[in-house]
C-alpha positions as CSV (number, residue, x, y, z in Angstrom):
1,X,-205.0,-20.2,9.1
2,X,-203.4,-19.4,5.4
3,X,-203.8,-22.1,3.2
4,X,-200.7,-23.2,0.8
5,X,-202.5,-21.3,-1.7
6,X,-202.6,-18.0,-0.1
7,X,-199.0,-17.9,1.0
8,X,-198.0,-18.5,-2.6
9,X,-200.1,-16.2,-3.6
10,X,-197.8,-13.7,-1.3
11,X,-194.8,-14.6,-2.2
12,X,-192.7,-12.2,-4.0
13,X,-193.7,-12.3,-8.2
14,X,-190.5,-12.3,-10.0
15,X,-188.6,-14.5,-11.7
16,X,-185.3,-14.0,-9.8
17,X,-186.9,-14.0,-6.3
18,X,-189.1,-17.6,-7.5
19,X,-185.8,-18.5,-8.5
20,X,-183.8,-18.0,-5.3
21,X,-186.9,-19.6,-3.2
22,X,-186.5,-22.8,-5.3
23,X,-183.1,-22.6,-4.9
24,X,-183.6,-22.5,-0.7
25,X,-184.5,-25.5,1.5
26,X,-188.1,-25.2,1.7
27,X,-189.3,-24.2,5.0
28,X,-189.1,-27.2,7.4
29,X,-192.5,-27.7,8.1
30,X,-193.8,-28.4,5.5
31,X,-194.2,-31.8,3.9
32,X,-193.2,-32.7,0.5
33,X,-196.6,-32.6,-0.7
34,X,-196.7,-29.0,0.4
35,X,-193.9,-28.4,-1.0
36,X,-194.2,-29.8,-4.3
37,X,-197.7,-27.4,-3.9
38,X,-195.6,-23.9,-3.2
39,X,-193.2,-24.9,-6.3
40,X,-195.8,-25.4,-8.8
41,X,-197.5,-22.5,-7.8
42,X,-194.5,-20.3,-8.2
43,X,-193.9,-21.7,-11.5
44,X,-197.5,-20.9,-12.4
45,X,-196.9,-17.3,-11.0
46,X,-193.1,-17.1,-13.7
47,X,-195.2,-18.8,-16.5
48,X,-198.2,-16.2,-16.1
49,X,-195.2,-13.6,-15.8
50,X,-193.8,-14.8,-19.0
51,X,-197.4,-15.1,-21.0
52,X,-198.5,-11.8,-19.8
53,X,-195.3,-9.9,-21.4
54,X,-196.1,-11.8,-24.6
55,X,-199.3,-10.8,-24.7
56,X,-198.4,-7.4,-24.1
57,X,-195.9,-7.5,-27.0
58,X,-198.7,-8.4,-29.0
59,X,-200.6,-6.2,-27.9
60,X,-198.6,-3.6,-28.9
61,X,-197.2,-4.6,-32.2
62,X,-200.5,-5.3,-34.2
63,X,-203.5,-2.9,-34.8
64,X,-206.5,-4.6,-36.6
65,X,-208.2,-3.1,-40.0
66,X,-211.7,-4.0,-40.1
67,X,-213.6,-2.2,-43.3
68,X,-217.5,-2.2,-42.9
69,X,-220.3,-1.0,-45.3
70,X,-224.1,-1.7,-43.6
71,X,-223.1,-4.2,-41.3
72,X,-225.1,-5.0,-38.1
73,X,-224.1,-4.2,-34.6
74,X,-224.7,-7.9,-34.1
75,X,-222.2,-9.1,-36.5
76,X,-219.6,-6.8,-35.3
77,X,-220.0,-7.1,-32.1
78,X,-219.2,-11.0,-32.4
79,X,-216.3,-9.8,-34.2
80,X,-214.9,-7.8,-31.7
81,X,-215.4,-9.1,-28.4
82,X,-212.6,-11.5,-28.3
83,X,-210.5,-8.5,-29.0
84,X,-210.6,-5.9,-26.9
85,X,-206.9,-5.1,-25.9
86,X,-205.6,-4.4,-29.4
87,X,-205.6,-1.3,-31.0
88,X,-208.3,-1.6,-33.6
89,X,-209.1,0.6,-36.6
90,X,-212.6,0.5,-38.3
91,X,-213.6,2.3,-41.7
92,X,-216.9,2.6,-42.4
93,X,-218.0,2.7,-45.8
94,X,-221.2,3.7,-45.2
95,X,-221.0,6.5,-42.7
96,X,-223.5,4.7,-40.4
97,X,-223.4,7.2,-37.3
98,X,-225.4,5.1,-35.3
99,X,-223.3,2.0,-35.7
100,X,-220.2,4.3,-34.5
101,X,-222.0,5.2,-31.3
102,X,-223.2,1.7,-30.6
103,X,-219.6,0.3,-31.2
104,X,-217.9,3.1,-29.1
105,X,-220.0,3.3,-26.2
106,X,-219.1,-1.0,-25.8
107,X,-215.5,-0.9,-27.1
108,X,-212.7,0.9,-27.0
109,X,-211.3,1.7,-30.6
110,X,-208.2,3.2,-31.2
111,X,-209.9,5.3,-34.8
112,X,-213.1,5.5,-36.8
113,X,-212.9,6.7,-39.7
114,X,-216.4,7.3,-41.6
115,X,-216.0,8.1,-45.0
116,X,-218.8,10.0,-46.7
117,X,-219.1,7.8,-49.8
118,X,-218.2,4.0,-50.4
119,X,-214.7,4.2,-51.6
120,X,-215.0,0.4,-51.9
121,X,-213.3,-2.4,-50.1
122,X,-209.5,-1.6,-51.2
123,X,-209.2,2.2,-50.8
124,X,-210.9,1.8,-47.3
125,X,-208.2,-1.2,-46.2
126,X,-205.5,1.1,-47.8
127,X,-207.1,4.0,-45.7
128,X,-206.8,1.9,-43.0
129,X,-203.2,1.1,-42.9
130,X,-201.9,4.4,-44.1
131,X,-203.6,4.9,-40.1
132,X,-201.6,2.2,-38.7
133,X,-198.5,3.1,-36.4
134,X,-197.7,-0.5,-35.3
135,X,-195.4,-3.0,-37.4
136,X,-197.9,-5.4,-37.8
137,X,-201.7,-5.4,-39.3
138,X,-204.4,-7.9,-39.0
139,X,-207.2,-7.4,-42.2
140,X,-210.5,-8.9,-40.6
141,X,-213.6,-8.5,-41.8
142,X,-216.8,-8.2,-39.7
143,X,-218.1,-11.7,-40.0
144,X,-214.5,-13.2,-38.3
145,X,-214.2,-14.5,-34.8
146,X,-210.6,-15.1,-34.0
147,X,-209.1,-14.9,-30.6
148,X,-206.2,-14.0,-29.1
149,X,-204.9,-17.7,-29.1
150,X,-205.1,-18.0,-33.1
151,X,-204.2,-14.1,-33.9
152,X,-200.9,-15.5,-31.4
153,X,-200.2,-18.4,-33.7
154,X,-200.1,-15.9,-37.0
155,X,-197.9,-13.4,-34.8
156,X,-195.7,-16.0,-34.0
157,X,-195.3,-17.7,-37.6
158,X,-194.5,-14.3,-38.8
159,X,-191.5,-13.4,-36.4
160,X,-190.2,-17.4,-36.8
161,X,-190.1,-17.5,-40.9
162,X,-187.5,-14.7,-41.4
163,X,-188.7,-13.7,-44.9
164,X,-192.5,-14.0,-44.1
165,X,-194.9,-11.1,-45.1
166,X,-198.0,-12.5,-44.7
167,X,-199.7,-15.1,-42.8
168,X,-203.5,-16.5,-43.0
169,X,-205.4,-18.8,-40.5
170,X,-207.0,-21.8,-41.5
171,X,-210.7,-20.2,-42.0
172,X,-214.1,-22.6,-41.8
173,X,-217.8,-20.9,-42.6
174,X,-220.7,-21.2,-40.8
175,X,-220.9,-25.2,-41.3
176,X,-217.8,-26.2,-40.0
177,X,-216.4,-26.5,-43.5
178,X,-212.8,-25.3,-44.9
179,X,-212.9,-22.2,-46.9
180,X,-210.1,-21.0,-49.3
181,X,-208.2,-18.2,-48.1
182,X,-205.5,-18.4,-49.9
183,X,-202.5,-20.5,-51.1
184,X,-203.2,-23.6,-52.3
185,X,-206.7,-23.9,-53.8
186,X,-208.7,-26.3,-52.6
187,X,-210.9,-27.0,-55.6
188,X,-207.7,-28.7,-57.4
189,X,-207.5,-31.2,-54.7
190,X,-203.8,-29.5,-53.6
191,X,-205.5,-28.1,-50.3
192,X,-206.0,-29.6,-46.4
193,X,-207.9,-33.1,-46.4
């Protein structure tokens, strides 16, 4: 015997066929309780609908910059594991081969571009975007851990405040403590309590 679960589960996924099935009597025997079960399920099943298509969006609309000179697999691995469905661009400034391979055979990255000489941070990021076909870029360097959740929250502030260029996340080092990164500076008493 199929429990609730599993005939929700087979119930058709979209939004105008969850739509018409609340808008049915619900099948006679079951009891309200089962009932109330198959409803919230297929409004799990529109909501994970909906979130998946933003996702997607986002997906598709930012590529990430991240500019290394002799970092560690280690570190960059932390870096990018939380984002492995975004097209990501890496410029190493130190033309570490073996770094490339390492990060390559465990991730997939849209382009790696190994410069022969450190051109320094700015040139690289500006080598970076110049390789950047999406609207939106996201400048991380290899010590950040951000996930989708919070690189969400900056998407989303950017398409809300119509004349908004640039957005950064509330940052914290090592020790739990608030670092500056950017507008009002902290060390003037005008920043976050």
């Amino acid at each position: 015997k199929k429990s609730i679960i599993d005939n929700c589960r087979s119930l058709p996924k979209t939004d105008a066929a969850a739509k018409k099935i609340f808008s049915l009597p619900m099948y006679p025997t079951l009891t309200d309780a089962e009932q109330n079960t198959v409803i919230k399920e297929l409004k799990k099943l529109i909501w994970y609908k909906i979130f998946k298509k933003i996702m997607n969006d986002l997906y598709e609309s930012i590529t990430i910059v991240i500019v290394l000179y002799e970092e560690k697999f280690k570190l960059i691995h932390k870096c990018l594991k939380e984002l492995k469905k975004f097209k990501i661009i890496i410029i190493d400034n130190a033309n570490n081969t073996e770094l490339k391979k390492d990060i390559e055979k465990e991730f997939k990255i849209y382009k790696y571009l190994s410069n022969e000489r450190n051109l320094g941070f700015s040139k690289a990021i500006n080598q970076g975007i110049k390789n950047c076909d999406t609207k939106f870029i996201l400048n991380l360097e290899a010590d950040c851990i951000i996930d989708e959740e919070n690189i969400y929250k900056l998407f989303k502030a950017l398409n809300f405040y119509k004349d908004c260029i640039i957005t950064t996340p509330t940052m914290y080092n090592e020790n739990n403590q608030l670092t500056p990164s950017g507008g009002t500076l902290m060390e003037k008493n005008l920043g976050y309590e």
